[in-house]
N, C-alpha and C positions, 0 to 999 in steps of 0.2 A: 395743259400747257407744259411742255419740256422745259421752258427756262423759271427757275425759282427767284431770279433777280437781274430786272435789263435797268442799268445806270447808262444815262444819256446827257452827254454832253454838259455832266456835273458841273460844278466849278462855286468855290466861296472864296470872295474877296474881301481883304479885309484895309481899308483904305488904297493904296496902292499895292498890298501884296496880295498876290494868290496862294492862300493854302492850299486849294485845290483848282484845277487848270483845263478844264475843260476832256472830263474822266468819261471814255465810254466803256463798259464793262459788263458782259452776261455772263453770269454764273446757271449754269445748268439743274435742273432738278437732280436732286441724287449725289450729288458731288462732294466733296470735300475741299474747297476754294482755299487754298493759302496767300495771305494776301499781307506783303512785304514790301516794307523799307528801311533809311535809315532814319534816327530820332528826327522827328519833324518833320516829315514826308507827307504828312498829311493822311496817315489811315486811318486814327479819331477821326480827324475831322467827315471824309468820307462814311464811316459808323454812325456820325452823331445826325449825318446829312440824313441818312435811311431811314433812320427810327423815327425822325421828324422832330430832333430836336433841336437844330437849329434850321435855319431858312437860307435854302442857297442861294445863289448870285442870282445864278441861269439853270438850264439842266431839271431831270429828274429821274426820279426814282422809281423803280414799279415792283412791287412783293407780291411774285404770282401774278398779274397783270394791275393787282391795284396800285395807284400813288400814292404814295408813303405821305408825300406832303398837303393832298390835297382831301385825304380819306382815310387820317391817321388810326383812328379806332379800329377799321375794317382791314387794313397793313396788320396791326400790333394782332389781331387776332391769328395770323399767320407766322409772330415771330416770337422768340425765343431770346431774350440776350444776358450775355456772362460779362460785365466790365470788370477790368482786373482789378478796380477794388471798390466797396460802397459801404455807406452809413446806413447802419440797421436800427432800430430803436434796442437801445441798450437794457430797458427791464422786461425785455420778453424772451423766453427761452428760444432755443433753436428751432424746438416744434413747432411752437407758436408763432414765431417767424416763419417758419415753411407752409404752416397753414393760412397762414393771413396774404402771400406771396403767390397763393395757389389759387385763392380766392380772386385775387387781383386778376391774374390771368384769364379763371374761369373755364380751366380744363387742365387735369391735373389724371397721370396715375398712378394710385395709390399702392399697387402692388410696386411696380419699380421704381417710386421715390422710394420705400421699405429697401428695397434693394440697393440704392443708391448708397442710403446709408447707414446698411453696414459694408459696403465696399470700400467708402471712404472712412471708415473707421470712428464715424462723427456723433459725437456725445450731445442727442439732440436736448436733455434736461440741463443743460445751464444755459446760465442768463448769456447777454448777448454780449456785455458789456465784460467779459470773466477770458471770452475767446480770443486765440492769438489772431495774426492776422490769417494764417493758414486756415484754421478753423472759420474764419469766418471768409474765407474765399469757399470753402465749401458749400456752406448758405448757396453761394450764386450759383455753382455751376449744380448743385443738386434742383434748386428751385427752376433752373432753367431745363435741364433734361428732364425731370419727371413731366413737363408739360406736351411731352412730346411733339413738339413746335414742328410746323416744317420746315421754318427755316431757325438756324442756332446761328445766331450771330454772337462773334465770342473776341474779346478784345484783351490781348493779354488775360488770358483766360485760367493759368498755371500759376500766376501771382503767389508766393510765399508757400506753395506747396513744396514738400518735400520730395525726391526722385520716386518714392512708393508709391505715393498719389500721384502724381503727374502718369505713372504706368497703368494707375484704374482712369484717371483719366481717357486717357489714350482710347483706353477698351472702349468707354462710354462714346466717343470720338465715331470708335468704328460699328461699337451697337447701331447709330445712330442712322450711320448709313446703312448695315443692311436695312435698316428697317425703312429706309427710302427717304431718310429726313437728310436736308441739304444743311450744309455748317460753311460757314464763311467765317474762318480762321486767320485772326490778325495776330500772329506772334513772334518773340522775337527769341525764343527757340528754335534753332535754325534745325536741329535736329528733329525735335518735335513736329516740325512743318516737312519737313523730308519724310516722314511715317509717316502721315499721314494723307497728305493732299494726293488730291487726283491733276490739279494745276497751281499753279502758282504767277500771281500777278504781283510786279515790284514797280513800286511807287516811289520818285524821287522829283523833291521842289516840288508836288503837287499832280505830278504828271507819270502815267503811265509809262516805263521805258522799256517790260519786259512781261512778255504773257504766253502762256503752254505749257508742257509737262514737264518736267525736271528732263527729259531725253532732249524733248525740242531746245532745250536751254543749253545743254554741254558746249555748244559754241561757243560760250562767253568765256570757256577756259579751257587751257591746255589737258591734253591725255599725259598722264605722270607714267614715266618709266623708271623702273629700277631692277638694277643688272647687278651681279658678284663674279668674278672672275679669278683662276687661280694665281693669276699674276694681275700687270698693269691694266685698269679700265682700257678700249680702243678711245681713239681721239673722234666724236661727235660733233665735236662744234660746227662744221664745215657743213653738213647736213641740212639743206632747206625743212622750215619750220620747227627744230630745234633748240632750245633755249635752255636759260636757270641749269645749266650741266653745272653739277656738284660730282666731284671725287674723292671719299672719302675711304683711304687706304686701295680695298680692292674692291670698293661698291660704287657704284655708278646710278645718278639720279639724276633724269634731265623732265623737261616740257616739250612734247613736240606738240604742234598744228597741223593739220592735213594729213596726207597720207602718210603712215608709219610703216610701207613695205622698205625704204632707203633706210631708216635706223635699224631695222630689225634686223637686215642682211649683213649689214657691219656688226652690228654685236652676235648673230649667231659663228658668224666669221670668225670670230673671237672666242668661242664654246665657251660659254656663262654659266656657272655653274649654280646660278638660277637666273630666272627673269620674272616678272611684274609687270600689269602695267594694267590702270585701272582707271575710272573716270574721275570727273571731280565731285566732290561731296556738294552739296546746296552752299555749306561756309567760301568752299573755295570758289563757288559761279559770284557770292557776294563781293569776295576781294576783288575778283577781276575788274568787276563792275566797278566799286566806291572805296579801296584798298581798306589795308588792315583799319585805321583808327576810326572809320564808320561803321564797319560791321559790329568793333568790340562798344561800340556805342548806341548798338540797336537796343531800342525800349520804348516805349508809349507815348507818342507825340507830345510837343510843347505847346505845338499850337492846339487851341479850341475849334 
């Protein structure tokens, strides 16, 4: 089967509200899914739909062709998951947490969980109850990759990591996929999600509003330009698809839309003694979409 996860016509209501709105969504074998929005969007909830641990409205879910909701044991064999945070039993060491977490699963390997961690730096002889919380987001995402899942379902998954680790992170991210395992990446590192996905789906009020590759998406925002000149910037405004022109002293920074052969003839006109001009990063296709004060407020749903 090519597809590692076909969601159909999801949806969880909760009296009159929908947290989730009726979600259709295939993630491909092999992929690396980024899967975005803003606080309370609903991408827990869509996570918690999968694993089968809540019961949706309508809709379902299939892990490799099984249903997640109707054949939970026979799903979880195929899955992997990192919640950005969890309660461990506090008098048992690290090890003993990984051992008993591997057990649970029931397929585990032991040479690259060894490898795991010492990549992440992680002191598996103290108790459980002694760890920050960084140390103990380690637990998750070591106990979830050494299982070699094929699918790594990861939900805020960088939690209280520091920039070092979030970087072995990453590697494990992309071990993961050579190695042909699928990860369905729900986080609200927007950088982090730009490294690594092959697509990206954004979720907002429960509802699908954006899906494809970081290129298919650059429509949701302006191409940034930026010009320096020996004297005065030219006048751009006038210029269809043009916008946000800033002139500071002798540097020129605008937004155009559509074609940029008509700005570029007027500023070469002008002999610019340099030029720029580059696409939008992931943060900026976010603003476009939900402006500044929901992207600075992306994190881990409210809803359940």
């Amino acid at each position: 089967m090519d597809d590692a996860l076909i969601i159909k016509n999801l949806s969880k209501k909760y009296g009159k509200f929908f947290a989730l709105s009726s979600l259709d969504l295939t993630v491909k074998k092999g992929e690396v899914f980024g899967y975005l929005g803003p606080n309370g969007a609903g991408k827990t909830t869509t996570i918690r739909a999968i694993l089968g641990l809540i019961k949706p409205s309508s809709g379902s879910a299939l892990v490799f062709g099984v249903d997640s909701q109707k054949n939970k044991v026979e799903a979880h064999k195929k899955i992997a998951y990192i919640p950005g945070e969890a309660t461990f039993w506090p008098g048992l060491t690290g090890k003993e947490t990984l051992l008993l977490l591997g057990k649970i699963h029931g397929k585990v390997d032991l040479s690259y969980q060894a490898e795991l961690v010492k990549r992440f730096k992680f002191d598996t002889s103290k108790k459980v109850r002694t760890y920050s919380k960084g140390n103990r987001q380690k637990i998750n995402i070591i106990a979830a990759l050494m299982t070699r899942a094929d699918l790594l379902i990861m939900d805020e998954p960088t939690t209280g990591l520091d920039p070092i680790m979030e970087q072995a992170f990453r590697q494990s991210v992309l071990e993961a996929k050579a190695n042909k395992q699928t990860v369905f990446l729900s986080s609200h590192i927007l950088e982090e999600v730009e490294a690594l996905c092959d697509r990206v789906g954004i979720l907002r009020a429960g509802k699908l509003v954006e899906l494809g590759t970081l290129s298919e998406m650059r429509h949701l925002s302006a191409l940034t330009v930026q010009a320096t000149f020996e004297a005065a910037p030219p006048k751009v405004d006038h210029i269809k698809g043009v916008s946000d022109v800033k002139i500071i002293g002798h540097e020129l920074i605008c937004q155009v839309r559509g074609p940029i052969a008509p700005l570029l003839s007027v500023l070469v006109a002008a002999k610019p003694k340099s030029l720029l001009s580059r696409e939008p990063s992931l943060e900026e296709l976010f603003l476009s979409l939900y402006g500044d004060k929901e992207v600075r407020n992306l994190d881990s749903d409210n809803v359940d």
